[in-house]
C-alpha positions in Angstrom: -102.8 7.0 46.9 -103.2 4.4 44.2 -105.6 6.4 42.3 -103.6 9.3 42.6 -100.5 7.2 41.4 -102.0 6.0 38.1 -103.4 9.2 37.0 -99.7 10.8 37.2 -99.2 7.9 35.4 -101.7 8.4 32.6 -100.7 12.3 32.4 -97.1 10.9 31.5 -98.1 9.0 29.4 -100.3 11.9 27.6 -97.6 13.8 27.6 -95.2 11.7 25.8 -97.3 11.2 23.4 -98.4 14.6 22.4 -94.7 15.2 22.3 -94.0 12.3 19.9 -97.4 13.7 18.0 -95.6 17.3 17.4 -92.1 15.3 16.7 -93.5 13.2 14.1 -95.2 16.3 12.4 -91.6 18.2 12.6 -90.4 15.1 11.1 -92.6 15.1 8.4 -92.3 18.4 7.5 -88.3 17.9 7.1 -89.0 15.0 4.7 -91.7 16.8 2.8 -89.0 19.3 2.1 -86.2 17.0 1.7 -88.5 15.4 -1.3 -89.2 18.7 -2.8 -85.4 19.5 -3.2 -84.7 15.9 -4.2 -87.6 16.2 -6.7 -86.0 19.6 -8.2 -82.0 18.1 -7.9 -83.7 15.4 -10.0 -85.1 18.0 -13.2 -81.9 19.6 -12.9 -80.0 16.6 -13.7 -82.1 15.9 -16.0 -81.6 19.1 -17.5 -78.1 18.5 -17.3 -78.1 15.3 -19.1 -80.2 16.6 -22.1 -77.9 19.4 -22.4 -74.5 17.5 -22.5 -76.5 15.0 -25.1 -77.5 18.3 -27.6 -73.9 19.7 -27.3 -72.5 15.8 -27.5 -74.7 15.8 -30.9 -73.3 19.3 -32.2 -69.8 18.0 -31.8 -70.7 14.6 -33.7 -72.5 16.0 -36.3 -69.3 19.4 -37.2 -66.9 16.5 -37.4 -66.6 13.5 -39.7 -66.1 10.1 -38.6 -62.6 8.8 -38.6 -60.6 12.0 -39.8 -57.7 12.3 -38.4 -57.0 15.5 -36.2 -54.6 18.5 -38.5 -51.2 17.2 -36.6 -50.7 14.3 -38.6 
């Protein structure tokens, strides 16, 4: 009976682990994709930012320093 006991115990204990196996593997499939968006969020800001710079530069460089606006 003892014999008997510990290898239901062992085949627990196998089968917790292959699940934890395939649950890490899920897991780092889900963070592989996570990084890919992140990565392509990341050029997309970046994107962003040089874009608002260019069009920041355009405005700068159509208007002179210190004019003052038609109103006045």
């Amino acid at each position: 009976m003892g014999a008997l006991m510990n290898e239901d115990r062992l085949e627990k204990i196998e089968t917790k682990i292959t699940l934890q196996e395939d649950l890490v593997e899920e897991l780092n499939k889900v963070v592989h994709q996570q990084q890919k968006k992140l990565d392509r969020l990341e050029a997309i800001c970046a994107s962003l930012v040089r874009h608002v710079e260019s069009l920041q530069e355009a405005v700068n460089e159509g208007a002179p320093a210190n004019e003052k606006p038609p109103h006045y």
